[in-house]
mmCIF file of the N, C-alpha and C atoms, coordinates in Angstrom:
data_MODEL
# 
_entry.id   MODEL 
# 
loop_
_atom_site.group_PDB 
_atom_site.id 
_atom_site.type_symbol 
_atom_site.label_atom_id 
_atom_site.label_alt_id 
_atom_site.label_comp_id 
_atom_site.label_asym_id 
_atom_site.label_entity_id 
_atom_site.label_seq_id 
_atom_site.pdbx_PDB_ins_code 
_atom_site.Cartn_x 
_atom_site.Cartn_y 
_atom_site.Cartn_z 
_atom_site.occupancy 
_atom_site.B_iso_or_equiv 
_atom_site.pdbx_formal_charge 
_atom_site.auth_seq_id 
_atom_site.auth_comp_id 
_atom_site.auth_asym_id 
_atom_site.auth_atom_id 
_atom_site.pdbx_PDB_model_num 
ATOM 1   N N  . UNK A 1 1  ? 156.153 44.268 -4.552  1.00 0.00 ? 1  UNK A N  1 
ATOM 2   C CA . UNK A 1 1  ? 155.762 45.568 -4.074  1.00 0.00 ? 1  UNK A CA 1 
ATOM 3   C C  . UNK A 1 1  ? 156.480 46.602 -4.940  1.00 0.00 ? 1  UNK A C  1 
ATOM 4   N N  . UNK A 1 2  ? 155.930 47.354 -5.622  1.00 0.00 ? 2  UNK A N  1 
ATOM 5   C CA . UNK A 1 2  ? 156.599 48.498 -6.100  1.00 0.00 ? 2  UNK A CA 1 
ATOM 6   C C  . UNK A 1 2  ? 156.475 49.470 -5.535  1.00 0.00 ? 2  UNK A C  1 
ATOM 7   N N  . UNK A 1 3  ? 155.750 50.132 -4.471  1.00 0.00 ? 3  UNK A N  1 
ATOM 8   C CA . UNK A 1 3  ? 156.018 51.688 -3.587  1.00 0.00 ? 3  UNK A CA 1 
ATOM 9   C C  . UNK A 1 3  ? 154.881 51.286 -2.894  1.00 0.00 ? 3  UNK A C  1 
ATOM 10  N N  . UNK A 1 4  ? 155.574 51.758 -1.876  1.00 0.00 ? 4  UNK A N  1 
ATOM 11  C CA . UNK A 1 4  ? 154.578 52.010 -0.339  1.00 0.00 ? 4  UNK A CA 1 
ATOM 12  C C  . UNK A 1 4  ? 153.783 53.620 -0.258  1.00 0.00 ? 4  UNK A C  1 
ATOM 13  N N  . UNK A 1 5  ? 154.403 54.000 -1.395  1.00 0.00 ? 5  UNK A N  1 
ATOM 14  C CA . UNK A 1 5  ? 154.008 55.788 -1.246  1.00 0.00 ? 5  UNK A CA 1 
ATOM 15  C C  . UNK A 1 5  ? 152.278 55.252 -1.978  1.00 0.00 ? 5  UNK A C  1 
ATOM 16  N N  . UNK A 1 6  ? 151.522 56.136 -0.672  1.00 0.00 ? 6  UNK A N  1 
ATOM 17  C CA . UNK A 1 6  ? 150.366 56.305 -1.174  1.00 0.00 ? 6  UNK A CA 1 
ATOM 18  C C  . UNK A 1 6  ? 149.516 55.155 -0.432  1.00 0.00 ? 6  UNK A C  1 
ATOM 19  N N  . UNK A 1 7  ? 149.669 53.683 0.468   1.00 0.00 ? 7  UNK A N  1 
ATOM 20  C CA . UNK A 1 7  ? 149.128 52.941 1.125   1.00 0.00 ? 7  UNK A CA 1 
ATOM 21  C C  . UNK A 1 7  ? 148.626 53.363 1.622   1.00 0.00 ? 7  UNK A C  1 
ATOM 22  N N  . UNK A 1 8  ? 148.562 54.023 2.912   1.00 0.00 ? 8  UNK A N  1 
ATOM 23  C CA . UNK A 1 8  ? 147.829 54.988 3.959   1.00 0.00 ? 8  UNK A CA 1 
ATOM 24  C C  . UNK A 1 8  ? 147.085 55.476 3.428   1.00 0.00 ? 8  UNK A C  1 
ATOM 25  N N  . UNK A 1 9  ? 146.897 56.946 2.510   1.00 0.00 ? 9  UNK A N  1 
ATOM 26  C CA . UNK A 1 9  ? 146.096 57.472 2.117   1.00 0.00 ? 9  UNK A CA 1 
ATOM 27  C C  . UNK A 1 9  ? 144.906 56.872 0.823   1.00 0.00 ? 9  UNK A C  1 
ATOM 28  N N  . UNK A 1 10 ? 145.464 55.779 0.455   1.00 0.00 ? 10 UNK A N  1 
ATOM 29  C CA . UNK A 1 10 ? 144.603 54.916 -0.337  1.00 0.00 ? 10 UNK A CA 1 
ATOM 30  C C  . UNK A 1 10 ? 143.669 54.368 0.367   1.00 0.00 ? 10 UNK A C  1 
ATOM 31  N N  . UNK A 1 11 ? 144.078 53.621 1.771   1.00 0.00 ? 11 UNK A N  1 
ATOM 32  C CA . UNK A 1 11 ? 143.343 52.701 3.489   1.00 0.00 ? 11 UNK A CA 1 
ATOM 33  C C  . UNK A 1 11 ? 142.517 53.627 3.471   1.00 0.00 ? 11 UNK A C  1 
ATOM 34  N N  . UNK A 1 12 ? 142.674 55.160 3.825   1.00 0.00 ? 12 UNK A N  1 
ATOM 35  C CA . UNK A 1 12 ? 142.260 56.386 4.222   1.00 0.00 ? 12 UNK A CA 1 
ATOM 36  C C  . UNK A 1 12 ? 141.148 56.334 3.383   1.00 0.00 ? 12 UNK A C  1 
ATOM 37  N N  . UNK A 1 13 ? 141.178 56.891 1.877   1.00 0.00 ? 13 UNK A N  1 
ATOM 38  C CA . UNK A 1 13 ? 140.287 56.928 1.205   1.00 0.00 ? 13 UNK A CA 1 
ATOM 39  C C  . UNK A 1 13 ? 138.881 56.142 0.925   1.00 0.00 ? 13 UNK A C  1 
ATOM 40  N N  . UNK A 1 14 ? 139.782 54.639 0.569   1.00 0.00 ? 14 UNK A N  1 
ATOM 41  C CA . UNK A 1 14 ? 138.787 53.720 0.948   1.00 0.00 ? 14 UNK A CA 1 
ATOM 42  C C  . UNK A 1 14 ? 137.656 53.613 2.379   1.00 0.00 ? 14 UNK A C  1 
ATOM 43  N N  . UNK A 1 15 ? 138.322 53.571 3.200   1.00 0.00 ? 15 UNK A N  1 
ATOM 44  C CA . UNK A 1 15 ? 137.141 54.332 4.790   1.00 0.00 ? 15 UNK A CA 1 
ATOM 45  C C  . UNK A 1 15 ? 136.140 54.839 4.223   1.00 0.00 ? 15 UNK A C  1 
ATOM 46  N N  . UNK A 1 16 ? 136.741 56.041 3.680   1.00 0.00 ? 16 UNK A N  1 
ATOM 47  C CA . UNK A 1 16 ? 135.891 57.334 3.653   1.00 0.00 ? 16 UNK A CA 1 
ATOM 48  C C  . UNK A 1 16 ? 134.908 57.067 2.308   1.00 0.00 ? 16 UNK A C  1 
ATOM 49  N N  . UNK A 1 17 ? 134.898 56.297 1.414   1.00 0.00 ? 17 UNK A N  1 
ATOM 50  C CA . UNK A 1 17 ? 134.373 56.001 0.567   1.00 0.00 ? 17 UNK A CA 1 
ATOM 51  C C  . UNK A 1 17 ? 133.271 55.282 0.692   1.00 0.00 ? 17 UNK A C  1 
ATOM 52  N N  . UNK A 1 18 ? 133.479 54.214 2.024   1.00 0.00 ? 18 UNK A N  1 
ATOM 53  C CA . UNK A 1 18 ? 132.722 53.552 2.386   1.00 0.00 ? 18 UNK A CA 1 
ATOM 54  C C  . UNK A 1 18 ? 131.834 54.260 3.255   1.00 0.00 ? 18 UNK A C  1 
ATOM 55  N N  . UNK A 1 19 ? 132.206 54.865 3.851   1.00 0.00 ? 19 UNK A N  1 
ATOM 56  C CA . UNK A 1 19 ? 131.063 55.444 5.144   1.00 0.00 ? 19 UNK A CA 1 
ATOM 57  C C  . UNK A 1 19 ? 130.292 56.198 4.516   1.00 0.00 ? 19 UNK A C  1 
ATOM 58  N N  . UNK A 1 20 ? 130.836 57.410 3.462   1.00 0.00 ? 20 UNK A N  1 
ATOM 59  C CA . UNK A 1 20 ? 130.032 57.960 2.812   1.00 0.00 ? 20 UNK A CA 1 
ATOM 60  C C  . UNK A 1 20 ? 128.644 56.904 2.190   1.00 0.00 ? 20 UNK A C  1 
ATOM 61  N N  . UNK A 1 21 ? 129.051 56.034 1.308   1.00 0.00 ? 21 UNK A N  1 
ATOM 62  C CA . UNK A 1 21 ? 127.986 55.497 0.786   1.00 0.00 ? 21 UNK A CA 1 
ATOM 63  C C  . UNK A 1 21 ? 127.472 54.489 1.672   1.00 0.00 ? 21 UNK A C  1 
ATOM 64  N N  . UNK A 1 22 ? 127.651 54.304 2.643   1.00 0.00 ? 22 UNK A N  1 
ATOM 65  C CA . UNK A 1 22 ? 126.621 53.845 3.636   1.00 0.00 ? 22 UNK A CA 1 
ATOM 66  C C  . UNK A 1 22 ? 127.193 52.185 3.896   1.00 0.00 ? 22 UNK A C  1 
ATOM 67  N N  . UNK A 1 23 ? 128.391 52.057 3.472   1.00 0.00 ? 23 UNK A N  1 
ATOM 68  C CA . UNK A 1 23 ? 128.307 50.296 3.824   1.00 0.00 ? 23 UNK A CA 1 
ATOM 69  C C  . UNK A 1 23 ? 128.508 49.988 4.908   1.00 0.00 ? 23 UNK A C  1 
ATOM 70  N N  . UNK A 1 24 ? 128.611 48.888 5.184   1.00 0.00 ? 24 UNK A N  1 
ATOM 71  C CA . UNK A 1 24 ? 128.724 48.169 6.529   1.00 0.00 ? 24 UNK A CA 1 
ATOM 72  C C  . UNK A 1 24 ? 130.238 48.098 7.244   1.00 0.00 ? 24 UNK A C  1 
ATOM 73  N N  . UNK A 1 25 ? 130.447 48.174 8.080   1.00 0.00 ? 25 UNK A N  1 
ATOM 74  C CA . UNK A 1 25 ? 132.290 48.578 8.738   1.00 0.00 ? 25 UNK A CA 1 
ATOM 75  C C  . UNK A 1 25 ? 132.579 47.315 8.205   1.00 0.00 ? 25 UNK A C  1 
ATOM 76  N N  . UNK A 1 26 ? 132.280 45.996 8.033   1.00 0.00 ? 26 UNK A N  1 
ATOM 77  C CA . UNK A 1 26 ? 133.442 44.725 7.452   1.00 0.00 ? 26 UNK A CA 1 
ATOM 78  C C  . UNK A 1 26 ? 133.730 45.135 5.732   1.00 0.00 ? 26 UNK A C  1 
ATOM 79  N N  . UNK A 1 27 ? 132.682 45.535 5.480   1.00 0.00 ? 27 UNK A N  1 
ATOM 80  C CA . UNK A 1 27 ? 132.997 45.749 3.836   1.00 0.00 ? 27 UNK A CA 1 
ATOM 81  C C  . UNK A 1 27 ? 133.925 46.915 3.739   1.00 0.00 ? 27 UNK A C  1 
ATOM 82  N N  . UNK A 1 28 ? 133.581 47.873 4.602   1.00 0.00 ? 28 UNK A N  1 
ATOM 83  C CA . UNK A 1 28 ? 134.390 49.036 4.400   1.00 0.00 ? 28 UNK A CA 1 
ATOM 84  C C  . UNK A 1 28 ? 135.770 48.995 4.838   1.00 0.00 ? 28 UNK A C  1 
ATOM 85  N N  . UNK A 1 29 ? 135.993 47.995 6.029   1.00 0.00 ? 29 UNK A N  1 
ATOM 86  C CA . UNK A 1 29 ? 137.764 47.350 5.728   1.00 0.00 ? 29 UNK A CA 1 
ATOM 87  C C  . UNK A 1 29 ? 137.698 46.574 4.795   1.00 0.00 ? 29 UNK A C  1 
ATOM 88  N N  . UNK A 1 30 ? 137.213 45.367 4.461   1.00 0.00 ? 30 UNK A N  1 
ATOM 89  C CA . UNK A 1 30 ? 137.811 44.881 3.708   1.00 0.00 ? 30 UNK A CA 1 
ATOM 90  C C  . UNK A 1 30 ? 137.886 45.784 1.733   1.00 0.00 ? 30 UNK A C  1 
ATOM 91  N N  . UNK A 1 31 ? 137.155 46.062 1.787   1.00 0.00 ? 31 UNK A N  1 
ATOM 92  C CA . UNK A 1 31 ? 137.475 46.804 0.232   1.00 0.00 ? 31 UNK A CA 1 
ATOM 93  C C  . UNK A 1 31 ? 138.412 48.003 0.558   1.00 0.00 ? 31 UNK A C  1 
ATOM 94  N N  . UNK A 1 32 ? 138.790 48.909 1.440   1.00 0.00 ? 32 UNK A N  1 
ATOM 95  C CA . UNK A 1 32 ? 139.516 49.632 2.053   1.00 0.00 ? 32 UNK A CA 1 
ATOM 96  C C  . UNK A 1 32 ? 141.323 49.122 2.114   1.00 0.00 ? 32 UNK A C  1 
ATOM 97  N N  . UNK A 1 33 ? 141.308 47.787 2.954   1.00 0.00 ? 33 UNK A N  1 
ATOM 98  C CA . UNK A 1 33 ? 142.495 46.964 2.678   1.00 0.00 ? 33 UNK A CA 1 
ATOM 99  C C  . UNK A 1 33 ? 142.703 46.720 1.237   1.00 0.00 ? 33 UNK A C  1 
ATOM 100 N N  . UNK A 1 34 ? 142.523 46.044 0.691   1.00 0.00 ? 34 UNK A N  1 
ATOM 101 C CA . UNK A 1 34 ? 142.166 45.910 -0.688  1.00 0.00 ? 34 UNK A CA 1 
ATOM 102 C C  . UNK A 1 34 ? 142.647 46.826 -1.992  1.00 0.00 ? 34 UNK A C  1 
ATOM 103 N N  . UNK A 1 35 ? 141.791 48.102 -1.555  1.00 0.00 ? 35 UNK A N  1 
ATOM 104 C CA . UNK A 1 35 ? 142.444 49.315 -2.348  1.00 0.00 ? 35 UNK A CA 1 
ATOM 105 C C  . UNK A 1 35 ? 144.018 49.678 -1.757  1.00 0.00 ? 35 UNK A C  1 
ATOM 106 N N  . UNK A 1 36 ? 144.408 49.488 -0.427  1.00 0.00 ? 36 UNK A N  1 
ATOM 107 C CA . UNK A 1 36 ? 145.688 49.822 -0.182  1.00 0.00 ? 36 UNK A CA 1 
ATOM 108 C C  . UNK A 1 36 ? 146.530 48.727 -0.401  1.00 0.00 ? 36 UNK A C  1 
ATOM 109 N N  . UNK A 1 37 ? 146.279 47.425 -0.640  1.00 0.00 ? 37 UNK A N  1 
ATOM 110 C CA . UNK A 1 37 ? 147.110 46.053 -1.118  1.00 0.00 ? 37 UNK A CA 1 
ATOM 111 C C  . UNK A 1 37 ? 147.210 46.225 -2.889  1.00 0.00 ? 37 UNK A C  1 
ATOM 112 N N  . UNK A 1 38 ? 146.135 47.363 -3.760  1.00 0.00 ? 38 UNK A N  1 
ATOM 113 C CA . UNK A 1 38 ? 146.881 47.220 -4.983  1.00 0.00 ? 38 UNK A CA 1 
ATOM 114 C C  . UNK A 1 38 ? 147.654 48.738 -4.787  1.00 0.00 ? 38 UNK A C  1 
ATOM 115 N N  . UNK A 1 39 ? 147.651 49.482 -4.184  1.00 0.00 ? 39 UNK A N  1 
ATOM 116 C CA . UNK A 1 39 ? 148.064 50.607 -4.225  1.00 0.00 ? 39 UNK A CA 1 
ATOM 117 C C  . UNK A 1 39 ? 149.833 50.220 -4.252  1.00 0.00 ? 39 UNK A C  1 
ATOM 118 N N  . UNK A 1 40 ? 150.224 49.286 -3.486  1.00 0.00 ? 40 UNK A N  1 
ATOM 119 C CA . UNK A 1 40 ? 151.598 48.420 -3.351  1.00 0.00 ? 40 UNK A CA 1 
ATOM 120 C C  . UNK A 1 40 ? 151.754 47.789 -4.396  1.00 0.00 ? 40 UNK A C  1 
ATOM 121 N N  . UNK A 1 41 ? 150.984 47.392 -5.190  1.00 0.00 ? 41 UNK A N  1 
ATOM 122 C CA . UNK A 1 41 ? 151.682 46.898 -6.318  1.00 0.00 ? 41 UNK A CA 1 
ATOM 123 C C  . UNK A 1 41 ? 151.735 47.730 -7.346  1.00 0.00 ? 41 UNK A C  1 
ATOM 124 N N  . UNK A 1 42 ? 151.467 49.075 -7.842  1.00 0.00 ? 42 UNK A N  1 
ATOM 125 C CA . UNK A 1 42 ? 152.085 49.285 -8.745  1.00 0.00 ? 42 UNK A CA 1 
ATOM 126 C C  . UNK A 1 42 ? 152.187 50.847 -8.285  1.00 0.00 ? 42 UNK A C  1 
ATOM 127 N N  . UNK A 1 43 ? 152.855 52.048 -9.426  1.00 0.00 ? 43 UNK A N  1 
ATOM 128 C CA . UNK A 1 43 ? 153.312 53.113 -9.477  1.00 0.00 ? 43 UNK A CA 1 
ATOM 129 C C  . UNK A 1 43 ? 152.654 53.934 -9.709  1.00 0.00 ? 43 UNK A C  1 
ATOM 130 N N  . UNK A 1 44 ? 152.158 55.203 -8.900  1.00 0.00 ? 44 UNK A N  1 
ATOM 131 C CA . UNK A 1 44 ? 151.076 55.819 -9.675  1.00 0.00 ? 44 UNK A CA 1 
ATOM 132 C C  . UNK A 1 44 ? 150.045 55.627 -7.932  1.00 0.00 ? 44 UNK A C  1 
ATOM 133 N N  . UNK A 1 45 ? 148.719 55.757 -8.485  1.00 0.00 ? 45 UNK A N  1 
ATOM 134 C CA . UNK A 1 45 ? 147.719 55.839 -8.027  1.00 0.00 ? 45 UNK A CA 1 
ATOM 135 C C  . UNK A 1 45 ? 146.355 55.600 -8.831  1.00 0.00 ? 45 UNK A C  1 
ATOM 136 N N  . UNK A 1 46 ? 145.565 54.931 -7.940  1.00 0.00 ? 46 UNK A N  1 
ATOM 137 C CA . UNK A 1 46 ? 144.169 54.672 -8.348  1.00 0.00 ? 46 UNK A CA 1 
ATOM 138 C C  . UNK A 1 46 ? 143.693 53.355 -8.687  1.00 0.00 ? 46 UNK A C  1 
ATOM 139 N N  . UNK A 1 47 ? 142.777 53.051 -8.796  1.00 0.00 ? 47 UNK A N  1 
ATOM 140 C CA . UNK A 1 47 ? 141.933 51.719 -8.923  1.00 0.00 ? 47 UNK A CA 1 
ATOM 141 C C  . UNK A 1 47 ? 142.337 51.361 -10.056 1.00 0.00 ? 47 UNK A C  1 
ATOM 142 N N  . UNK A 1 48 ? 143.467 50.698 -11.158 1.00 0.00 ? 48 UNK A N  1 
ATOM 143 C CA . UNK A 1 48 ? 143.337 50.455 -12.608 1.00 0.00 ? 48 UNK A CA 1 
ATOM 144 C C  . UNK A 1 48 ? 143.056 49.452 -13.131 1.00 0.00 ? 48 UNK A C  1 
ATOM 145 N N  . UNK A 1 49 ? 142.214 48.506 -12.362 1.00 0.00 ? 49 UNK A N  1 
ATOM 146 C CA . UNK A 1 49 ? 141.621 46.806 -12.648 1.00 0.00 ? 49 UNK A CA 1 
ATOM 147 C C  . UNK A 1 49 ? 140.814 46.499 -11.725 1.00 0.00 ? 49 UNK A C  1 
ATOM 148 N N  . UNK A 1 50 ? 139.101 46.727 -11.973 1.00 0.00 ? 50 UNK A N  1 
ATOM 149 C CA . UNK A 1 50 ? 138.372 46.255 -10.827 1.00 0.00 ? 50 UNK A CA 1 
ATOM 150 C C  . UNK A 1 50 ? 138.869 45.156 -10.733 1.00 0.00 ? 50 UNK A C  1 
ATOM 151 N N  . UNK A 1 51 ? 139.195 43.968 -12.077 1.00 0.00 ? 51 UNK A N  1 
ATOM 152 C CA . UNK A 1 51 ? 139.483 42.513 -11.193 1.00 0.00 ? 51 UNK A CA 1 
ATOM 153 C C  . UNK A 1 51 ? 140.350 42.362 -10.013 1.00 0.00 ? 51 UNK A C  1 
ATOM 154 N N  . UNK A 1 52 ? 141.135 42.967 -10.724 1.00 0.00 ? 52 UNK A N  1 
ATOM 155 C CA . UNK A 1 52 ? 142.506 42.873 -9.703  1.00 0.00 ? 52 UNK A CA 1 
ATOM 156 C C  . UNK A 1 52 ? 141.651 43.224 -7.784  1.00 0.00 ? 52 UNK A C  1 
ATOM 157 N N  . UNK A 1 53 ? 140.975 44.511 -8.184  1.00 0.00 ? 53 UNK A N  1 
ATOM 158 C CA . UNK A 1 53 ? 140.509 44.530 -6.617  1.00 0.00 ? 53 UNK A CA 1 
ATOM 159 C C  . UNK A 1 53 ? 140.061 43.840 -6.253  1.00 0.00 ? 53 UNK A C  1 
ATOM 160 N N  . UNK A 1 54 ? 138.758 43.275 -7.198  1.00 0.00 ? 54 UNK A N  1 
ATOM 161 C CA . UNK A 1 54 ? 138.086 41.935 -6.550  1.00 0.00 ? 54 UNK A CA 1 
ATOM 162 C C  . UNK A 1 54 ? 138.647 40.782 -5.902  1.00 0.00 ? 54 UNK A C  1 
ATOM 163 N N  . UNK A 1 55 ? 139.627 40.432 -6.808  1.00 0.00 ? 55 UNK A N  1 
ATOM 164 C CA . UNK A 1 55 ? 141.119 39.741 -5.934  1.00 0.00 ? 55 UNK A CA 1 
ATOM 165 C C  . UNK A 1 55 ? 141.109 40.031 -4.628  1.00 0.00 ? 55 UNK A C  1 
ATOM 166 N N  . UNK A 1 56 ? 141.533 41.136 -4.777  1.00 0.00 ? 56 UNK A N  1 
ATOM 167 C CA . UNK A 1 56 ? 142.667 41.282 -3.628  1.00 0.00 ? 56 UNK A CA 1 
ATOM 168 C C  . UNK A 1 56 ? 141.509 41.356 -2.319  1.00 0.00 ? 56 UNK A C  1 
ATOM 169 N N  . UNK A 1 57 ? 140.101 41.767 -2.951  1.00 0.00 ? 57 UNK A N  1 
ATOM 170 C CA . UNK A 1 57 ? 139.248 41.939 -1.606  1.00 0.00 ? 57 UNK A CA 1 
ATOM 171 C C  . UNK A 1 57 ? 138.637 40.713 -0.795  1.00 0.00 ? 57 UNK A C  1 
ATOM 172 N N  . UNK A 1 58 ? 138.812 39.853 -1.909  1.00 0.00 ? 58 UNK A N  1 
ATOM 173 C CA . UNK A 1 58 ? 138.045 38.640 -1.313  1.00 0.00 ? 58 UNK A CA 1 
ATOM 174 C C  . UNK A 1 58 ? 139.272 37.549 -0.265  1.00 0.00 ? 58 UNK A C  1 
ATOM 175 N N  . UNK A 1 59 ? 140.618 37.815 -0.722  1.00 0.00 ? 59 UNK A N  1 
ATOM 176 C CA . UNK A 1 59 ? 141.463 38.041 0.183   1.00 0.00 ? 59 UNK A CA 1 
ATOM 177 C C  . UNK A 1 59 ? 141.767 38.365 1.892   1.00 0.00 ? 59 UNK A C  1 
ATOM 178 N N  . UNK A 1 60 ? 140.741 39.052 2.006   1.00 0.00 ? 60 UNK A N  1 
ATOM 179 C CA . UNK A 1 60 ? 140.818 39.923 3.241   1.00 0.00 ? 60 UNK A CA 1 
ATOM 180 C C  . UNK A 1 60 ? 139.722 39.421 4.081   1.00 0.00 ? 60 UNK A C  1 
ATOM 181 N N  . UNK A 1 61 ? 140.654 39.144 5.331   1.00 0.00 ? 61 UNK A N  1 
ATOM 182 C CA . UNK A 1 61 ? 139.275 38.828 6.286   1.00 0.00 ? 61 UNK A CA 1 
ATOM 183 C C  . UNK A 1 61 ? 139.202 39.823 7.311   1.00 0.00 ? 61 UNK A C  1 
ATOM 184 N N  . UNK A 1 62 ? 137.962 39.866 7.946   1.00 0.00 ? 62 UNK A N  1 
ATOM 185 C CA . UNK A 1 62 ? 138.106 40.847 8.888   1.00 0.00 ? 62 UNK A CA 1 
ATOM 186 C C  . UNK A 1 62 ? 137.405 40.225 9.981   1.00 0.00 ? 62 UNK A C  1 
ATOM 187 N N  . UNK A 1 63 ? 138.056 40.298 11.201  1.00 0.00 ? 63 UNK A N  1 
ATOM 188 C CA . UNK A 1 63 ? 137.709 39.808 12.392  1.00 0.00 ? 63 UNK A CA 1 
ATOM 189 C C  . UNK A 1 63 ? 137.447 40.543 13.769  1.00 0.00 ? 63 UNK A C  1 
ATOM 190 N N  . UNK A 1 64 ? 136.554 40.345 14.869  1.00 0.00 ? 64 UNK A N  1 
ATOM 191 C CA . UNK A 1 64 ? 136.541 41.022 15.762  1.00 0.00 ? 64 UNK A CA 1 
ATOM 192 C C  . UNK A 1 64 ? 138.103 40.902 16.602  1.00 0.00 ? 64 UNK A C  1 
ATOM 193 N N  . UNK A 1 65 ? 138.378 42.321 17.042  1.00 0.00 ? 65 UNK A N  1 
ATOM 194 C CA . UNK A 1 65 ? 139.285 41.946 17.956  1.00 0.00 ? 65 UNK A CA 1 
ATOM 195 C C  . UNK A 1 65 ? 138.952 40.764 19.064  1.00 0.00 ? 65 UNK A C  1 
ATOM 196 N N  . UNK A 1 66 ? 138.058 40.635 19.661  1.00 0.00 ? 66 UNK A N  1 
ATOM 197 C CA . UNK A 1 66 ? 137.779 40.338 20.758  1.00 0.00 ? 66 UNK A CA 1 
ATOM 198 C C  . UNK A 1 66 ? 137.413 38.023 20.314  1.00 0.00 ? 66 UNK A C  1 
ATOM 199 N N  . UNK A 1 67 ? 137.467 38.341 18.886  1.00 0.00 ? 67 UNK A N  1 
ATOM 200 C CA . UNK A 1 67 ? 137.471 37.366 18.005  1.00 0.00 ? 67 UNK A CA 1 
ATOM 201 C C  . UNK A 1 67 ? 139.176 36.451 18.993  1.00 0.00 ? 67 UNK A C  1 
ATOM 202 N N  . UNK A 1 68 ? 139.391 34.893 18.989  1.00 0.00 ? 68 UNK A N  1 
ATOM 203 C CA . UNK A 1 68 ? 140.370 34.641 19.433  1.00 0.00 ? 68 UNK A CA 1 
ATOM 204 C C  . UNK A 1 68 ? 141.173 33.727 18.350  1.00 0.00 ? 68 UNK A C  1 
# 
C-alpha cells in the first residue's frame, strides 16, 4: 500500500462513472472497488494501467447482502 489518500474519492468516482454511463450496480461496484484497490497502490492519482485494473477488477466479487 502506498497511500490511502484518495481511496474514497476514487470508490466515489468510480459510482458515479458508472451510473452515469448506464451500467449495471454489480459492474459499477466491482470496477468502482477496483479503481479504489489501485488508487492504494501507488502515489498520485488516476487510472495509469488499464491492465492493472483489469486485475484488480476481476478480483472483486460482489454479493447480495441478503446472499449467506
Amino acid at each position: 500500500m502506498a497511500s490511502t489518500v484518495g481511496a474514497g474519492d476514487s470508490l466515489l468516482a468510480g459510482m458515479v462513472h458508472g451510473l452515469i454511463g448506464g451500467h449495471e450496480p454489480q459492474k459499477i461496484l466491482r470496477t468502482a472497488t477496483a479503481i479504489a484497490a489501485m488508487a492504494v497502490t501507488q502515489i498520485g492519482f488516476g487510472i495509469t494501467d488499464a491492465a492493472q485494473l483489469k486485475r484488480l477488477e476481476g478480483g472483486v466479487t460482489v454479493r447480495s447482502l441478503t446472499e449467506q
